[in-house]
Biotite code that builds the C-alpha atoms (Angstrom):
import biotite.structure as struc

atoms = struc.array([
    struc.Atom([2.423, 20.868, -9.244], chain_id="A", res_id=1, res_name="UNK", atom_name="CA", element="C"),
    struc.Atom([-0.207, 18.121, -8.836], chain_id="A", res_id=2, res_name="UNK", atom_name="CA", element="C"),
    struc.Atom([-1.952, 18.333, -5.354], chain_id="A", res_id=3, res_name="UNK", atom_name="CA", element="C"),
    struc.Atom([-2.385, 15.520, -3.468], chain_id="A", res_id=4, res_name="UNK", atom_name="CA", element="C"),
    struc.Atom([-5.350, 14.215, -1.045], chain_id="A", res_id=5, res_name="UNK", atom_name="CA", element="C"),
    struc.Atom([-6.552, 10.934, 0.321], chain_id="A", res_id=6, res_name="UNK", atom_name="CA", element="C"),
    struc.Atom([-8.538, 10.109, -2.883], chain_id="A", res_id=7, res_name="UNK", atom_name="CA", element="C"),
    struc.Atom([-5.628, 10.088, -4.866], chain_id="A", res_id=8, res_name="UNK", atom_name="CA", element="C"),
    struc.Atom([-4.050, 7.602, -2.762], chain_id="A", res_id=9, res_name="UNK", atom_name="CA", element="C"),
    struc.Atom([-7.529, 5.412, -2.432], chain_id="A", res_id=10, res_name="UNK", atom_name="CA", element="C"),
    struc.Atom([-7.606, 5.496, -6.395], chain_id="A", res_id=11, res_name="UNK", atom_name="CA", element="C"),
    struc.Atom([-3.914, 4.399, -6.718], chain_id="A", res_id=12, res_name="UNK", atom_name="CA", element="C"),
    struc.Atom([-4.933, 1.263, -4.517], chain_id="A", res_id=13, res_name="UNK", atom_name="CA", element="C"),
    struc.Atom([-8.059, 0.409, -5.960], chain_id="A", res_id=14, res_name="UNK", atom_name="CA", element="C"),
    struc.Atom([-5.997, 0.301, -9.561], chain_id="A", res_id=15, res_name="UNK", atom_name="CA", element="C"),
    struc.Atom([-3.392, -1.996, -7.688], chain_id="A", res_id=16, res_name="UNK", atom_name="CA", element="C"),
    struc.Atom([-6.486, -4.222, -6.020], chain_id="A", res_id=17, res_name="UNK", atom_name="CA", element="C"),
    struc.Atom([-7.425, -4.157, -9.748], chain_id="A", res_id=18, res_name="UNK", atom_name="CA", element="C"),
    struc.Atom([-4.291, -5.067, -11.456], chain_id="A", res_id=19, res_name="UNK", atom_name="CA", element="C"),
    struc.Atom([-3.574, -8.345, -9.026], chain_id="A", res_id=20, res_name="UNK", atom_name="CA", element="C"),
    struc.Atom([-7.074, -9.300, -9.190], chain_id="A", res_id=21, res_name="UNK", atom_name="CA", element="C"),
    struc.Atom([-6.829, -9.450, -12.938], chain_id="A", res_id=22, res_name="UNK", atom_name="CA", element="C"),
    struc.Atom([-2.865, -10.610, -12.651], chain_id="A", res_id=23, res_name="UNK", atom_name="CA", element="C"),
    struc.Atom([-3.876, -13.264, -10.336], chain_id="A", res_id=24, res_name="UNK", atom_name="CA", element="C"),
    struc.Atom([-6.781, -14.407, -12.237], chain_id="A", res_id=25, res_name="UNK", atom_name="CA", element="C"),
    struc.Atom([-4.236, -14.770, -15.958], chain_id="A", res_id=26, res_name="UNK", atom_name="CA", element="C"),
    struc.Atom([-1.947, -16.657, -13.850], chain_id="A", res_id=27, res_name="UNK", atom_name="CA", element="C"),
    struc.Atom([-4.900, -18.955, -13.094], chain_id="A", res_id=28, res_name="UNK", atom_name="CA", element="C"),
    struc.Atom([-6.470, -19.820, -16.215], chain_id="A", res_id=29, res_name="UNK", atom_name="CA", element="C"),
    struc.Atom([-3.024, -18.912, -18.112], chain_id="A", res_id=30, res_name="UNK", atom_name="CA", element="C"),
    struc.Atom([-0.727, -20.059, -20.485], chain_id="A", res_id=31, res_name="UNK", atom_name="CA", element="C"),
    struc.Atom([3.333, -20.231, -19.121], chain_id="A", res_id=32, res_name="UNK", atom_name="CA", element="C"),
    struc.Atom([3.774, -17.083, -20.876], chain_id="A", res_id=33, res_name="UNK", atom_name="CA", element="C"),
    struc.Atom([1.231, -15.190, -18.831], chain_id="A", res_id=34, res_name="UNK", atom_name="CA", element="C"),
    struc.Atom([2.385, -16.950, -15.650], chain_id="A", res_id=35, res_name="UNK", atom_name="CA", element="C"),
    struc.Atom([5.747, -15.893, -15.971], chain_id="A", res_id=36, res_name="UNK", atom_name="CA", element="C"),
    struc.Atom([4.541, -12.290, -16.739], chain_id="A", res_id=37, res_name="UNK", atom_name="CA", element="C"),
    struc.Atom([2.538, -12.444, -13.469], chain_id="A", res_id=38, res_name="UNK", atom_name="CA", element="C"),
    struc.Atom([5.742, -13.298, -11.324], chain_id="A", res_id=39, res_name="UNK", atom_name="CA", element="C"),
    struc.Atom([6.969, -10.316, -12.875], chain_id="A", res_id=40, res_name="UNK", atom_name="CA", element="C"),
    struc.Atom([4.458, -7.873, -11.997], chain_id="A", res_id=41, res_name="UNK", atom_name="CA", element="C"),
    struc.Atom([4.146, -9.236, -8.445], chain_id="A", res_id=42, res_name="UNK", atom_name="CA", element="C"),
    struc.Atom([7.907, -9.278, -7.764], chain_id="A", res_id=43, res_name="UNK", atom_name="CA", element="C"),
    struc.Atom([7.675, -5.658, -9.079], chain_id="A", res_id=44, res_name="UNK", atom_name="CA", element="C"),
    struc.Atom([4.746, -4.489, -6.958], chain_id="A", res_id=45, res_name="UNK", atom_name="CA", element="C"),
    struc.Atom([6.525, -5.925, -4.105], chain_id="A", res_id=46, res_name="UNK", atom_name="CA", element="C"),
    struc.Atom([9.425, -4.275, -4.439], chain_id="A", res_id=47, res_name="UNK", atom_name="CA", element="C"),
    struc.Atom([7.451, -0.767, -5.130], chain_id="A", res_id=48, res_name="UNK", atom_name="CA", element="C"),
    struc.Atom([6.053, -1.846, -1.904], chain_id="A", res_id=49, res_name="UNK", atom_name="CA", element="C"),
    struc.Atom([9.749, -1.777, -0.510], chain_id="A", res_id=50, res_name="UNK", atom_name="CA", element="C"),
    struc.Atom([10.398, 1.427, -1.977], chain_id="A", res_id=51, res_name="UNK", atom_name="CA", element="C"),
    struc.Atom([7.285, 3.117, -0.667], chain_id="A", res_id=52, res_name="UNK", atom_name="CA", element="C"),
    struc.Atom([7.925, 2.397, 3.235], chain_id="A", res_id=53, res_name="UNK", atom_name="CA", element="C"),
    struc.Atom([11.026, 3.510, 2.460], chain_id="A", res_id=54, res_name="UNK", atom_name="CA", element="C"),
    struc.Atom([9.741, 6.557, 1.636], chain_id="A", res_id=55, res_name="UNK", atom_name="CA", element="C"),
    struc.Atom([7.162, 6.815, 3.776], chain_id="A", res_id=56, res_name="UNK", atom_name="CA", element="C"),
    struc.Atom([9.618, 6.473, 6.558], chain_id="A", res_id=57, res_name="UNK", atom_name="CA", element="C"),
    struc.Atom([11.619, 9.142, 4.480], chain_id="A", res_id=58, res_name="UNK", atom_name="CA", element="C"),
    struc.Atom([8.700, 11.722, 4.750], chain_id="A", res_id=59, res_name="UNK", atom_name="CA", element="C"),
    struc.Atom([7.704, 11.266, 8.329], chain_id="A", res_id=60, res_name="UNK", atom_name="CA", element="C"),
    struc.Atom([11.283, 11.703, 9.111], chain_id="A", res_id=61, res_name="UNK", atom_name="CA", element="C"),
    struc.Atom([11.527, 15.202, 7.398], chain_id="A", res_id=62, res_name="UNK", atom_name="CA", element="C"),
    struc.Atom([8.334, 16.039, 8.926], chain_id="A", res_id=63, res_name="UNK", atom_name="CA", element="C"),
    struc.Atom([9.411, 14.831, 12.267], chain_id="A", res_id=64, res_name="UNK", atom_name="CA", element="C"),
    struc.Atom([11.422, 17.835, 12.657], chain_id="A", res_id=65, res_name="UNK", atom_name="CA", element="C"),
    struc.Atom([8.379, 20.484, 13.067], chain_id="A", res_id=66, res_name="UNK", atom_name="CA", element="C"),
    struc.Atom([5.353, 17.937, 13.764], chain_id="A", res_id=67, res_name="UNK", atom_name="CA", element="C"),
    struc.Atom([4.524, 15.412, 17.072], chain_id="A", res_id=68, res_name="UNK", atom_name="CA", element="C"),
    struc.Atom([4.933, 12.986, 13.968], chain_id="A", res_id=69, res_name="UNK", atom_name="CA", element="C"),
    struc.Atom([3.320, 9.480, 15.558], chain_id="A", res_id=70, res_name="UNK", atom_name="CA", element="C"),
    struc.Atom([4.528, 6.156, 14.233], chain_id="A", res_id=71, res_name="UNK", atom_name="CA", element="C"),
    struc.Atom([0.767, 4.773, 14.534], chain_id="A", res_id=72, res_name="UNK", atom_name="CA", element="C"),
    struc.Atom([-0.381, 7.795, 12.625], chain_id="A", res_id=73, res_name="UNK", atom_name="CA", element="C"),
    struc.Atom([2.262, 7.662, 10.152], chain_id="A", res_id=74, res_name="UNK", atom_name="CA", element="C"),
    struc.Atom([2.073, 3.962, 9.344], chain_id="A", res_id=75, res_name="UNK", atom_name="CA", element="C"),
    struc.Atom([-1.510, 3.017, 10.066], chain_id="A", res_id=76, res_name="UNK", atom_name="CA", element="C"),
    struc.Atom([-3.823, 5.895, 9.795], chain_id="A", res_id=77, res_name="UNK", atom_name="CA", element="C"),
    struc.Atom([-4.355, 5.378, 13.916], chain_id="A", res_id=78, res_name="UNK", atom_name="CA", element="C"),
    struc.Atom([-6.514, 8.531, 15.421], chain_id="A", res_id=79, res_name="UNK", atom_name="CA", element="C"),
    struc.Atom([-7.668, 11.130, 13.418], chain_id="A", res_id=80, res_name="UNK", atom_name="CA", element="C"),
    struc.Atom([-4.781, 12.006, 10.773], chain_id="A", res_id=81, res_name="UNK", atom_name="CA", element="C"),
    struc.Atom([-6.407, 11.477, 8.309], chain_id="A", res_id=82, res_name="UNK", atom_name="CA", element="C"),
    struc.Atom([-10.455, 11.138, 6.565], chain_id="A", res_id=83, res_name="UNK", atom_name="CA", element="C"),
    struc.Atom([-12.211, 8.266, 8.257], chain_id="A", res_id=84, res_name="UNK", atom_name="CA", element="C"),
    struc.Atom([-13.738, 7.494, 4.931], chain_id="A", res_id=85, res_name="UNK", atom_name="CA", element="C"),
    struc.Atom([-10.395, 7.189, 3.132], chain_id="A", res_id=86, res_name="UNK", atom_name="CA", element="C"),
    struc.Atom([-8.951, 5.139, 5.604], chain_id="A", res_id=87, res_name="UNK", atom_name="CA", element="C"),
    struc.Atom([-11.640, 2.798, 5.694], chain_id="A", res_id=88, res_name="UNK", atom_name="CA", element="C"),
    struc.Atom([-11.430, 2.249, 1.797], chain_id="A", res_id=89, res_name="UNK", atom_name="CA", element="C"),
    struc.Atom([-8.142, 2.133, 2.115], chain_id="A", res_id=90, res_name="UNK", atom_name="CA", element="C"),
    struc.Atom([-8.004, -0.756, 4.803], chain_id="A", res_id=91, res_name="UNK", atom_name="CA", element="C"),
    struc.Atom([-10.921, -2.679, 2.834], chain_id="A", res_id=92, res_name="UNK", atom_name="CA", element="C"),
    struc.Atom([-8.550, -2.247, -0.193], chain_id="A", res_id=93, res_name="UNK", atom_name="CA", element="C"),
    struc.Atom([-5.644, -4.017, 1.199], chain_id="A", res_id=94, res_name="UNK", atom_name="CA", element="C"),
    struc.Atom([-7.889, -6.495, 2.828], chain_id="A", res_id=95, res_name="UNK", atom_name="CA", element="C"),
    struc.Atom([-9.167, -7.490, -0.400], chain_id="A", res_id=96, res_name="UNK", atom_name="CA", element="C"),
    struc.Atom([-5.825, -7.685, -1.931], chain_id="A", res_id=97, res_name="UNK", atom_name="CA", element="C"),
    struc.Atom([-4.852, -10.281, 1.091], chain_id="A", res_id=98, res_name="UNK", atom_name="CA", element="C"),
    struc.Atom([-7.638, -12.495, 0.226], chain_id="A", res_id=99, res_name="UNK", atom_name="CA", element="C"),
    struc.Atom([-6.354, -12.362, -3.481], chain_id="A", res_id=100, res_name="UNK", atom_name="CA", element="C"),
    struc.Atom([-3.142, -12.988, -2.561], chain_id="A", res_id=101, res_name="UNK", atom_name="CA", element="C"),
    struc.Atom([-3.809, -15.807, 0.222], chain_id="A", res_id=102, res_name="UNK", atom_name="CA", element="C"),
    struc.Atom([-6.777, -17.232, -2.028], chain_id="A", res_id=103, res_name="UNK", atom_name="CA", element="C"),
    struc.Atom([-4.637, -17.536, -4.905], chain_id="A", res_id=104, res_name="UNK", atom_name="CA", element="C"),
    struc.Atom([-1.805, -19.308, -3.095], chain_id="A", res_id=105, res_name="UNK", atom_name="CA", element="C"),
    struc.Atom([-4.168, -21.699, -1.539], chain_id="A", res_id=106, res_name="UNK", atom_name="CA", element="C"),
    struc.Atom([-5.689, -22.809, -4.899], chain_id="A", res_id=107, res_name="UNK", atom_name="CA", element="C"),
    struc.Atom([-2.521, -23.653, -6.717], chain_id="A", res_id=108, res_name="UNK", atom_name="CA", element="C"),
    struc.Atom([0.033, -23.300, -4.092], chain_id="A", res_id=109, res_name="UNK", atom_name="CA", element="C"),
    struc.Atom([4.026, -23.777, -5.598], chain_id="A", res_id=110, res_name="UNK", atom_name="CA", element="C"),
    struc.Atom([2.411, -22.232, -9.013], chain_id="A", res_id=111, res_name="UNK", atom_name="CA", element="C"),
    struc.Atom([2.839, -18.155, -10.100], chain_id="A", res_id=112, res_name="UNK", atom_name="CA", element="C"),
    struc.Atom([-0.378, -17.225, -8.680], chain_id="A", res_id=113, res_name="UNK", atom_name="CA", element="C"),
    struc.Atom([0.782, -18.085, -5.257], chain_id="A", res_id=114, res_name="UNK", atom_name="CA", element="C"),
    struc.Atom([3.063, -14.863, -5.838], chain_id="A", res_id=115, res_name="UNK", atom_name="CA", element="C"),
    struc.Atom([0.018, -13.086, -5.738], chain_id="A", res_id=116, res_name="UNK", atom_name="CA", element="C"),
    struc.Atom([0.494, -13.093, -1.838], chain_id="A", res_id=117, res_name="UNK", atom_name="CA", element="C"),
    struc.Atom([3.570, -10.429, -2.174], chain_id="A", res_id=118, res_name="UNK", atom_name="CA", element="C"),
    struc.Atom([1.369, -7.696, -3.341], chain_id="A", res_id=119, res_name="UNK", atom_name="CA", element="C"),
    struc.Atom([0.018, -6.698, -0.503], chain_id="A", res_id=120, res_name="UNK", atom_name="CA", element="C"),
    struc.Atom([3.020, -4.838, 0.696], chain_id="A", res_id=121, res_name="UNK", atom_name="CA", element="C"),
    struc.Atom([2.423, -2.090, -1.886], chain_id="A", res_id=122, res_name="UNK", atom_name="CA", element="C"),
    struc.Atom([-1.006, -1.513, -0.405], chain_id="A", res_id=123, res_name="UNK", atom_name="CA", element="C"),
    struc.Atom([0.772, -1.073, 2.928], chain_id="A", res_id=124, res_name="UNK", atom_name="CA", element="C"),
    struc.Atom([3.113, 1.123, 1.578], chain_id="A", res_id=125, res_name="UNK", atom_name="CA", element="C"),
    struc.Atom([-0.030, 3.199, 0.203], chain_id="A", res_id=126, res_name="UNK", atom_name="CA", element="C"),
    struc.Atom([-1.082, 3.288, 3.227], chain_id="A", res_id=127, res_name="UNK", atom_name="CA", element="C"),
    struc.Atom([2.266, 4.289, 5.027], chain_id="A", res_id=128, res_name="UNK", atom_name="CA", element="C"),
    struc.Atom([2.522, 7.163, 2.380], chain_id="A", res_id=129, res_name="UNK", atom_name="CA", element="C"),
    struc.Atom([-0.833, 8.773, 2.697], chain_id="A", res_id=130, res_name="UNK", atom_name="CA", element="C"),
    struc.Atom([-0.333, 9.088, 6.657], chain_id="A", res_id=131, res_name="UNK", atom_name="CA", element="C"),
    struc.Atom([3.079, 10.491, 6.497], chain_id="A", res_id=132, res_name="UNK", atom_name="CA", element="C"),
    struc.Atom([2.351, 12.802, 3.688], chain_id="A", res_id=133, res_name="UNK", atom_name="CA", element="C"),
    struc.Atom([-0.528, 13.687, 4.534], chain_id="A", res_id=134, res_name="UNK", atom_name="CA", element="C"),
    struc.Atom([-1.426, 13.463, 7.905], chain_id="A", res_id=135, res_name="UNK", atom_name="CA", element="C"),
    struc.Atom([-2.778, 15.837, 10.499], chain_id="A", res_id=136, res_name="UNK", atom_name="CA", element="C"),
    struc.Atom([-0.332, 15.975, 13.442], chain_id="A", res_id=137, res_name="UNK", atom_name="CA", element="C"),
    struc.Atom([0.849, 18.709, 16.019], chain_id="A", res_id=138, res_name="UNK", atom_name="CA", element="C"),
    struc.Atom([2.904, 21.347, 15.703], chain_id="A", res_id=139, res_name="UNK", atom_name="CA", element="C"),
    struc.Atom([5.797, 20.544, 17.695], chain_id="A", res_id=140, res_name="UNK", atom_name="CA", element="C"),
    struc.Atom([6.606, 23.329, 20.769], chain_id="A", res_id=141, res_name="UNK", atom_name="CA", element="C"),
    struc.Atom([8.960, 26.224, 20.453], chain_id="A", res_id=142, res_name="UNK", atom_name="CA", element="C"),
    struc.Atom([11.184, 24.786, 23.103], chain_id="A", res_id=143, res_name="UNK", atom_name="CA", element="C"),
    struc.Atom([11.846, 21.549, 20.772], chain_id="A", res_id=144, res_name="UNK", atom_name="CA", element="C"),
    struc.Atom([12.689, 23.245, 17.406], chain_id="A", res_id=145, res_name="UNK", atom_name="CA", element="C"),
])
C-alpha cells in the first residue's frame, strides 16, 4: 500500500498548477481544436474538484468518530494539523492557479481560457484532502466514544 504524506499531496498540486498553466496558455495561442480540448480538461478538473470535497468531507466524517476532527483543520490546514511548510506550498499553489484562472479570463473573457477560472476548486479539494487525511487532531475522550 502506497503511504501517503504532505509531499505527495504538494506534488499532485504543483502537476495540476502545471497542467492549467500549460492548458490555459494552448487555449491562448490555440487553434479551436485545442480550445475545445481545454474546456474539457477544465470542466474535468472541476468536477475532480467536486469529487474531492466530497471526499474530503467523507474522510473527516469517518475520522470524526475517534478524533476532535475541526472543520478549519480539516478544510484549511488552520493550526497545526499539518507541516507549516506543506501548507504554505500548498496555499501558494492554489494562489497561483487563481491568478491563472482569473488572468486568463480577463484577457479573453467569453473565450475557453476564461474556463481556466474553474480549476481552482481541485486545488481546494487538495487541500481539503490532505487535512482530513492527514491531519493531526485529538483523540476524542472515553466518555464520547
Amino acid at each position: 500500500m502506497v503511504r501517503l504524506d504532505e509531499s505527495a499531496f504538494v506534488r499532485v498540486s504543483a502537476g495540476l498548477t502545471l497542467t492549467q498553466f500549460v492548458v490555459t496558455l494552448a487555449s491562448l495561442l490555440g487553434g479551436d481544436r485545442l480550445r475545445s480540448g481545454s474546456i474539457i480538461v477544465f470542466v474535468a478538473l472541476f468536477f475532480l474538484g467536486i469529487v474531492g470535497l466530497a471526499l474530503a468531507l467523507l474522510v473527516a466524517l469517518g475520522r470524526s468518530r475517534y478524533e476532535q476532527i475541526e472543520l478549519s483543520g480539516a478544510f484549511f490546514l488552520a493550526g497545526s494539523v499539518v507541516d507549516p511548510t506543506a501548507r504554505r506550498w500548498l496555499y501558494l499553489e492554489l494562489l497561483a492557479q487563481s491568478i491563472i484562472g482569473v488572468g486568463a479570463a480577463s484577457l479573453a473573457p467569453f473565450t475557453a481560457a476564461a474556463f481556466s477560472i474553474l480549476v481552482p476548486l481541485a486545488g481546494m479539494a487538495l487541500i481539503a484532502l490532505t487535512g482530513s487525511k492527514l491531519g493531526a487532531f485529538q483523540a476524542k475522550p472515553e466518555s464520547e466514544l
